[in-house]
C-alpha positions in Angstrom: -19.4 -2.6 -8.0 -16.7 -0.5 -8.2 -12.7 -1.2 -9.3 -9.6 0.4 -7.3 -6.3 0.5 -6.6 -4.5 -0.4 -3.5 -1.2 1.2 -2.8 1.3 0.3 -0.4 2.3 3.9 1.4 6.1 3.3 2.1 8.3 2.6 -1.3 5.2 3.4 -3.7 3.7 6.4 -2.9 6.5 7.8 -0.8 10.0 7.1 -0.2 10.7 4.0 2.2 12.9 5.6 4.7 12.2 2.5 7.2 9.7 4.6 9.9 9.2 7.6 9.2 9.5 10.0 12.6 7.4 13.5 11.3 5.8 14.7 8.4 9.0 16.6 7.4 10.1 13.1 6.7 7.5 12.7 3.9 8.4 12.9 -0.2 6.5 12.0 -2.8 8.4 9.6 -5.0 8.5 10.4 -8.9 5.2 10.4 -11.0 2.9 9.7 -7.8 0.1 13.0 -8.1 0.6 12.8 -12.5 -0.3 8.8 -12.2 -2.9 8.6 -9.3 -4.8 11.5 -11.1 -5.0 9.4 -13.9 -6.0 6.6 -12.4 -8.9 8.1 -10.0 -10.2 10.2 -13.6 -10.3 6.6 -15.0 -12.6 5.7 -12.4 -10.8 3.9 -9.7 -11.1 4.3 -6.1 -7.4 5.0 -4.7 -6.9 3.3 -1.2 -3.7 2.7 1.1 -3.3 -0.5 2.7 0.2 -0.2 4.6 1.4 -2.5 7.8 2.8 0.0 10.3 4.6 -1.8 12.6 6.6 1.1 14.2 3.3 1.5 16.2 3.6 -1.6 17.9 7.2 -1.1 18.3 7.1 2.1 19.9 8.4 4.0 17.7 5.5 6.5 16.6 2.0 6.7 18.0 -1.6 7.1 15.7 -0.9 11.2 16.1 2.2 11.1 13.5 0.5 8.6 11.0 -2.2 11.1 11.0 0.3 13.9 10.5 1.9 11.8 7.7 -1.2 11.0 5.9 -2.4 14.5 5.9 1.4 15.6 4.7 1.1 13.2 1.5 -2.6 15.0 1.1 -0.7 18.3 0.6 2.0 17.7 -1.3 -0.5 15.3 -3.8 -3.2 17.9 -3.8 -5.8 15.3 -3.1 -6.7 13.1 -1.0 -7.3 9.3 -1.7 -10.7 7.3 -1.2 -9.1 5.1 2.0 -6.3 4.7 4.4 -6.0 1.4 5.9 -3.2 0.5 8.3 -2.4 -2.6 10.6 -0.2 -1.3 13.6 0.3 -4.6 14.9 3.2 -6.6 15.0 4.4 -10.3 16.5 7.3 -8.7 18.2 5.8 -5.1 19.3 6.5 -3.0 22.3 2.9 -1.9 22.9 0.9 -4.8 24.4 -2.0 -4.5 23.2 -0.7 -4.5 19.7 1.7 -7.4 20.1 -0.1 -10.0 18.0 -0.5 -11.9 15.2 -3.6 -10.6 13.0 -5.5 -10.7 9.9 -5.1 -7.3 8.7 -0.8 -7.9 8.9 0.3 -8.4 4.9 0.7 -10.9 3.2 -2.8 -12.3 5.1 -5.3 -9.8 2.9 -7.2 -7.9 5.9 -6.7 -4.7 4.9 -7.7 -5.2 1.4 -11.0 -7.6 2.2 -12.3 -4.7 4.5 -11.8 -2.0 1.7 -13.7 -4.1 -0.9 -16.6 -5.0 1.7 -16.4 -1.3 2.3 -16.2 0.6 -0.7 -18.1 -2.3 -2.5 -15.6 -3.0 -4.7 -15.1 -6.0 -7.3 -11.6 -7.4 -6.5 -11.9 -8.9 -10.0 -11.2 -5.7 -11.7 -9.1 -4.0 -9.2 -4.9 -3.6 -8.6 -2.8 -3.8 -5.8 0.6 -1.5 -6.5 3.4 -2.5 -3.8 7.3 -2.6 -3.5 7.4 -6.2 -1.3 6.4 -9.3 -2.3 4.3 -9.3 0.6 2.2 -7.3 -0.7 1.6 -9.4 -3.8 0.7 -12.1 -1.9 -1.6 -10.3 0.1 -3.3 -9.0 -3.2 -3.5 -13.1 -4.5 -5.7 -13.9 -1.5 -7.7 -11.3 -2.0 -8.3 -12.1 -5.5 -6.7 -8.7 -6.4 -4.2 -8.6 -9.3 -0.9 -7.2 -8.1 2.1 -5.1 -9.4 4.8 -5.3 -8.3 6.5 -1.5 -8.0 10.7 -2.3 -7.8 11.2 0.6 -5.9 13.6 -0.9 -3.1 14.3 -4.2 -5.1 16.9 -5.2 -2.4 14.1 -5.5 -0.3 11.8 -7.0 -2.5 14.9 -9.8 -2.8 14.6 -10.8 1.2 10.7 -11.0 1.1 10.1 -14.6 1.7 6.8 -14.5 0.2 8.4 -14.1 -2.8 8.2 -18.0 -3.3 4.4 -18.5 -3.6 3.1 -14.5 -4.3 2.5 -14.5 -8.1 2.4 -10.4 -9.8 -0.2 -9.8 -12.8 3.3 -7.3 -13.7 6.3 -6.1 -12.8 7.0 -2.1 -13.0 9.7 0.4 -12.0 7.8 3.0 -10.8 4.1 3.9 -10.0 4.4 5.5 -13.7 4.9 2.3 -15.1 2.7 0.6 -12.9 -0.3 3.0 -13.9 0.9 2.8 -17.9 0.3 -1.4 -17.3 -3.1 -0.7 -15.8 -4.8 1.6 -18.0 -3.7 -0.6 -21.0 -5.1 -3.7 -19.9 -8.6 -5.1 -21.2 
């Protein structure tokens, strides 16, 4: 079986400028191509798991996350094993994406497709992302999480924050990927 990492896209592996509109939008926060390199020649699969709610919402359609995703390929020089997104959201615009759904974090969709996909051992694999939702998404998927303070005033309002429990803290996917690659 194979071990990865799962990255939240928006405060981890780019800036978190709320929804991003275009592709011009789109930078690379500190360390991102120097630590996922290291990760993916350590043998880990690198895969996204983001909620993009601004699809339900209206806001962009699946022709700018495309255009997003292959903007971050660019500028990383790679691309990464997965993408995985859940455009739905409770209070959407677009009907048919108004909903409550597994795949939403903190409820571990996203991540339990991946590993049924990629055949991957959650045992021995990370989950790197800014919100606390995130973390707990990564507990019930048996995935150990970091926690990447990136926006911490975010991180602060995330009221999964209460039961999520992170394997480490770090500021910065630098840090995050130091933590890994020096654990047993």
């Amino acid at each position: 079986m194979s071990r990865a990492i799962f990255l939240d896209r928006d405060g981890v592996i780019i800036e978190d400028t709320g929804h991003p509109g275009d592709a011009e939008e789109i930078h690379l926060l500190p360390g991102v191509t120097e630590s996922l390199t290291k990760l993916r020649d350590s043998g880990y699969l690198l895969l996204v798991v983001s909620n993009q709610a601004g699809i339900a919402k209206g806001l962009f359609g699946q022709e700018v996350l495309g255009q997003i995703e292959r903007e971050i390929v660019s500028l990383m020089g790679f691309d990464l094993d997965g993408w995985y997104y859940c455009p739905h959201h409770p209070e959407g615009q677009i009907e048919e994406l108004k909903r409550y759904c597994d795949c939403r974090k903190p409820k571990p969709g996203m991540l339990l497709q991946a590993i049924e996909e990629h055949h991957i051992d959650p045992a021995k694999s990370f989950m790197f992302g800014n919100m606390w939702h995130d973390v707990l998404a990564a507990n019930r998927a048996g995935v150990k999480a970091v926690l990447v303070d990136s926006t911490p005033e975010k991180a602060l309002a995330d009221p999964c924050k209460e039961i999520a429990t992170a394997w480490a803290t770090a500021h910065g996917i630098a840090e995050a990927t130091a933590a890994v690659l020096s654990s047993p």
